[in-house]
C-alpha positions in Angstrom: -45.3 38.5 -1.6 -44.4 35.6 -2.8 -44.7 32.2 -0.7 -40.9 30.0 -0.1 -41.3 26.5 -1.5 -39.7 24.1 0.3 -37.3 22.3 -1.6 -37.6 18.7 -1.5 -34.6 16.6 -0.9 -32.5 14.6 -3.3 -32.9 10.8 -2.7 -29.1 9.6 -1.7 -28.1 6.7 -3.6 -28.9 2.8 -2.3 -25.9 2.0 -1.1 -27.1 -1.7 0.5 -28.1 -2.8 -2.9 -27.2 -6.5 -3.9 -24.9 -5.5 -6.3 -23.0 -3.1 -3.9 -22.4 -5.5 -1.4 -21.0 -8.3 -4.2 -18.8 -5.6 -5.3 -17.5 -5.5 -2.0 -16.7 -8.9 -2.1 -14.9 -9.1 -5.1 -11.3 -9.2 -3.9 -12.3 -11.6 -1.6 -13.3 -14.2 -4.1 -11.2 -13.0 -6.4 -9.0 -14.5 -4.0 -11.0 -17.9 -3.8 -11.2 -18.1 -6.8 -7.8 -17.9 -7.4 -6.6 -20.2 -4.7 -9.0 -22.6 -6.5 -7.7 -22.3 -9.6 -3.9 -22.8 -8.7 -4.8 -25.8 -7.0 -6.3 -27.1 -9.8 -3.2 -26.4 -11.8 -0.6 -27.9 -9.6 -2.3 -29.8 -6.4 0.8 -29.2 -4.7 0.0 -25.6 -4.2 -1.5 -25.9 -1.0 1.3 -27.7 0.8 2.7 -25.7 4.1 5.9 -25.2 2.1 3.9 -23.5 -1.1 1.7 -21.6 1.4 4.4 -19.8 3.7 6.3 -18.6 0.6 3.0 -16.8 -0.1 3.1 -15.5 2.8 6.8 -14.6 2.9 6.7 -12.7 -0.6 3.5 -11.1 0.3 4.3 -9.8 3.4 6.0 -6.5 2.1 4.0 -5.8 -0.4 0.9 -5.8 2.1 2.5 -3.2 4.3 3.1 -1.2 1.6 -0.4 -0.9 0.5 -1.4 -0.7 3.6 0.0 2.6 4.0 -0.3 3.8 0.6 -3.7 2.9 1.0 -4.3 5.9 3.5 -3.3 8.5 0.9 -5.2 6.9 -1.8 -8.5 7.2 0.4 -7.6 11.4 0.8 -7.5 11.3 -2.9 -4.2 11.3 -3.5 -1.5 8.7 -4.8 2.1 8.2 -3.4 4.2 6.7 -6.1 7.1 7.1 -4.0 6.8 4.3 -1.5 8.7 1.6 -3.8 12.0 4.4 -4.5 11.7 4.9 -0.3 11.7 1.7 0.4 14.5 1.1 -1.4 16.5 4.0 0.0 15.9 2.3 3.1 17.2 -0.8 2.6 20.6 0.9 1.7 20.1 2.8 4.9 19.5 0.1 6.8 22.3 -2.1 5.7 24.5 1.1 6.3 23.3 1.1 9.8 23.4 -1.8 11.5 26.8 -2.5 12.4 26.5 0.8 14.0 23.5 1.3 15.8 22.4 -2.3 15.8 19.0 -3.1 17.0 18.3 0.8 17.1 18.8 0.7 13.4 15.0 -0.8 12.4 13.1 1.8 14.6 15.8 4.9 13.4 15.3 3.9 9.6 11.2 3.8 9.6 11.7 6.7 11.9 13.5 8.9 9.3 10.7 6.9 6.0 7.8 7.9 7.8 10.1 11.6 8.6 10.6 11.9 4.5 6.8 10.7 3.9 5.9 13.4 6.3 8.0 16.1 4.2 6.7 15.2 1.0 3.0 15.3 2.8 4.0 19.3 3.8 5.1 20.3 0.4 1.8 19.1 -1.0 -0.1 21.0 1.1 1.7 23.7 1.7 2.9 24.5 -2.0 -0.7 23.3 -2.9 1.1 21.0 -5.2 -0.5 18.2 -6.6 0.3 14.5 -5.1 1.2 12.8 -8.3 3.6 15.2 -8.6 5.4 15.9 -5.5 5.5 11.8 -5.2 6.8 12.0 -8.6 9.6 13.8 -8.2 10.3 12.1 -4.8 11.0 9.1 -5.9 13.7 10.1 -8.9 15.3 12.3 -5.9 15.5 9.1 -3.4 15.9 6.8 -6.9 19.2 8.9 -7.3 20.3 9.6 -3.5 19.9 5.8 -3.0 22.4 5.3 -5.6 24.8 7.7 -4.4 24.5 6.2 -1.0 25.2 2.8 -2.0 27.7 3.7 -4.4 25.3 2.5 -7.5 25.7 -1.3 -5.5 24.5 -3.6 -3.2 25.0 -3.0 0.4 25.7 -6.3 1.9 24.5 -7.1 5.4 27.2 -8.8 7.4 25.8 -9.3 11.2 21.7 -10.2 10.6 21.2 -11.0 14.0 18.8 -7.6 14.9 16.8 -8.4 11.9 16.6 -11.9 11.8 13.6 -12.2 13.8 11.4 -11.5 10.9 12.5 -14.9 9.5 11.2 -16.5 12.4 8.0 -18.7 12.6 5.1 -17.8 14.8 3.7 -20.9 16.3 6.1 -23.0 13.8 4.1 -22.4 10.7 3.1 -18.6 10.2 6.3 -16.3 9.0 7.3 -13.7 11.7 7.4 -11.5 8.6 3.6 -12.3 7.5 1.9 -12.0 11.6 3.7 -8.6 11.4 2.0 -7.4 8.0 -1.3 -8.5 9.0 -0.1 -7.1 12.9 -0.1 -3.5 10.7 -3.0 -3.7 9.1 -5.1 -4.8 11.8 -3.2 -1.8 13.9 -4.4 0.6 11.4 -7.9 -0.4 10.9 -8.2 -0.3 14.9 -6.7 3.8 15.4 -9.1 4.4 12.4 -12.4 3.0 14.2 -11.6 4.2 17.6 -10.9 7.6 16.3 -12.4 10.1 14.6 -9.2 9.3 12.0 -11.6 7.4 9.5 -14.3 9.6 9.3 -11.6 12.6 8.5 -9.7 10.6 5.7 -13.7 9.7 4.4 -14.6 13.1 4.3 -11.2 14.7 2.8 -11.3 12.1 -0.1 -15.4 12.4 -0.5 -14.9 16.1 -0.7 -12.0 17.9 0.8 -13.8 21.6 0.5 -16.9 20.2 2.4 -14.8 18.6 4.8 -12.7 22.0 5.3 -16.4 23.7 6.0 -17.0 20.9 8.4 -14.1 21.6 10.7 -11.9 18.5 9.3 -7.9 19.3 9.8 -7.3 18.5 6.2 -3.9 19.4 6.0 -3.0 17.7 9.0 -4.8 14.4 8.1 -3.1 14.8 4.9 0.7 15.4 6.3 -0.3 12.2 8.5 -1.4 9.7 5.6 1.9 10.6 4.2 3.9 10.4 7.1 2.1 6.5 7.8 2.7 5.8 4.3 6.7 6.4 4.5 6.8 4.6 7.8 5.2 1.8 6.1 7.4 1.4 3.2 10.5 1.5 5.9 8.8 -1.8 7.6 9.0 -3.3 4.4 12.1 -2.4 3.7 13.3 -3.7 6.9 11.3 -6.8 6.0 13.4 -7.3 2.7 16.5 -6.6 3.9 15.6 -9.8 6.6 15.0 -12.0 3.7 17.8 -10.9 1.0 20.7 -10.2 3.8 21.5 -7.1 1.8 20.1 -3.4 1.0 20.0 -2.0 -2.7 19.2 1.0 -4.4 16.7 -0.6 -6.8 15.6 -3.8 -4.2 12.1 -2.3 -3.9 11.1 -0.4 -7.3 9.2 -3.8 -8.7 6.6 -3.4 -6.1 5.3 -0.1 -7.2 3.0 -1.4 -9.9 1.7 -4.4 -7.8 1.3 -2.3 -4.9 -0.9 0.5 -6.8 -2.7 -3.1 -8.3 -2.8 -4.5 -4.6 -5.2 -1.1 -3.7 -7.3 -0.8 -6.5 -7.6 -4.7 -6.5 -9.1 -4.2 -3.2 -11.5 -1.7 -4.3 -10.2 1.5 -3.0 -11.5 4.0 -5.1 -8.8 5.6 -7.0 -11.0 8.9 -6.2 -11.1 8.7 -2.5 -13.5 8.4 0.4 -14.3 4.6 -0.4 -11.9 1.3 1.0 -10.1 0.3 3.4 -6.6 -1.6 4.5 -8.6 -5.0 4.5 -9.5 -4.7 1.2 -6.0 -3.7 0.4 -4.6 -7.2 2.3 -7.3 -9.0 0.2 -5.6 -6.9 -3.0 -2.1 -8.1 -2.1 -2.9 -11.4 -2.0 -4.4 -11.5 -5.1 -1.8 -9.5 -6.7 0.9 -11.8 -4.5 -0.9 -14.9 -6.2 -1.1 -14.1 -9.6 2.8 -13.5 -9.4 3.2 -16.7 -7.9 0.6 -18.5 -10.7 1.9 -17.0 -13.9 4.7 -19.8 -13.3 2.4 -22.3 -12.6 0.5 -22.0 -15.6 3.4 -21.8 -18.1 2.7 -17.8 -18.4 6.5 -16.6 -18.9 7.2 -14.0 -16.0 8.4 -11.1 -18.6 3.8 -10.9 -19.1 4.2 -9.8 -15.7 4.0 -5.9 -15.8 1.8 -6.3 -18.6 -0.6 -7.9 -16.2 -0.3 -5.4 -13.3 -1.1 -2.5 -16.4 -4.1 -4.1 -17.1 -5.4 -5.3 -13.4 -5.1 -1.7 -12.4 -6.7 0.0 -15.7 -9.7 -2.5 -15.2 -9.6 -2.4 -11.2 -10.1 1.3 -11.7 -12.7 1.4 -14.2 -14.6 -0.5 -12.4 -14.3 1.3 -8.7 -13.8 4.9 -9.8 -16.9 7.4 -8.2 -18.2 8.8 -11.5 -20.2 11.4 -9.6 -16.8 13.0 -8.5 -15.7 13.3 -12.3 -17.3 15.5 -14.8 -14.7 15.8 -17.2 -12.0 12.7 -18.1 -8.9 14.4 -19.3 
């Protein structure tokens, strides 16, 4: 009879190394660095004036990676937050002389509804995310233009969305404590609850986390369903600053909002980042949109940019032990 061997366990992987924790760091002195640099450029950078319109532009673009952000780290991808958000705004400019102040909470209401939608067929049609994100957004692209009339919706009493034009204390934009009021929201439900270690496991390895008991599906549907609410904030947050709702007001923040997250070092994979990181992304993305100018770069380099950022962004953050084969 022969005698069992033990097997002996498989070292795991030094995770507190120096070089992991700098690479943690990186979007956070990317963002130094950047700051840096711009005021080298043009010393007026860093006047309150140059600083809150940072902070203005920003502002949408964080919530929307902030929410998109949650599906990336499930190991999927929602490219249909830009095409929702603009839907939204059309919504919402439709709206408002209606319902009035109920219109901002009924409009993220029915984004995070359609997120939520497009969360169920995914799971249930076992279709992949790409895909069913895909095709959402040409379907809200094109009901956004039949709802508007292929136009902009202009907004004629502001007064129930104003308040996101405010200043907090004077200085901050109401619009920019509300982003960072999101994120830091989100980052809270997902340490007090078992939330983050579920969205860990399901992008680490969604079988394993199936064996393990994890709701995947629901966790899934939920990402999603954050994710659409998200990119209704925002688009109540453009519609503030433009006093007006358009079918296309939103689809230029698709590319710097997939740059904001992979900036941030979200793995593209899953299971590694987190909303901070994605704040730290947006900035940086927020200030190299704001710099090209500075530094004579003509804006039409922009998307050009964004390509690049999120080709090398990924390279450099993607979990090779999850991919065997590149295709």
């Amino acid at each position: 009879m022969s005698t069992p061997v033990a097997a002996k366990p498989v070292a795991e992987p030094r995770t507190g190394s120096p070089a992991k924790r700098l690479t943690g760091f990186m979007p956070f002195i990317a963002l130094v660095a950047l700051v840096a640099a711009l005021t080298i450029a043009d010393p007026d950078f860093l006047t309150q004036r140059s600083l809150i319109a940072v902070a203005r532009t920003a502002a949408p673009l964080i919530v929307l990676a902030a929410g998109a952000t949650l599906v990336v780290l499930c190991g999927g991808i929602d490219l249909s937050i830009a095409a929702l958000a603009s839907l939204t705004t059309v919504l919402l400019a439709l709206w408002l002389p209606d319902l009035g102040g109920l219109a901002t909470p009924v409009v993220i209401l029915v984004a995070a509804a359609i997120g939520a939608v497009q969360g169920v067929a995914h799971v249930l049609l076992r279709i992949p995310s790409f895909i069913v994100t895909l095709g959402g957004m040409s379907i809200l692209s094109a009901v956004a233009l039949v709802v508007s009339g292929a136009g902009t919706v202009r907004v004629v009493d502001d007064s129930t969305v104003k308040w996101l034009e405010l200043y907090v204390g004077g200085y901050v934009p109401m619009s920019a404590a509300v982003a960072l009021l999101v994120v830091a929201l989100i980052a809270v439900v997902l340490k007090v609850t078992p939330l983050h270690s579920w969205i860990s496991a399901t992008g680490y390895s969604e079988s394993a986390a199936r064996l393990a008991g994890t709701p995947v599906d629901l966790v899934k549907i939920g990402t999603f369903c954050v994710s659409g609410a998200c990119a209704g904030l925002a688009a109540v947050m453009l519609v503030s600053r433009q006093y007006s709702g358009g079918p296309t007001m939103a689809d230029n923040l698709l590319l710097p909002a997939v740059a904001a997250i992979v900036v941030g070092g979200t793995a593209i994979t899953g299971g590694h980042g987190s909303v901070w990181r994605s704040l730290a992304g947006a900035l940086v993305v927020t200030l190299l949109r704001v710099g090209l100018p500075i530094v004579g770069v003509p804006s039409a380099y922009e998307q050009i940019l964004y390509g690049a950022i999120i080709v090398v962004a990924v390279a450099l953050t993607l979990d090779w032990s999850k991919v065997s084969i590149i295709k």
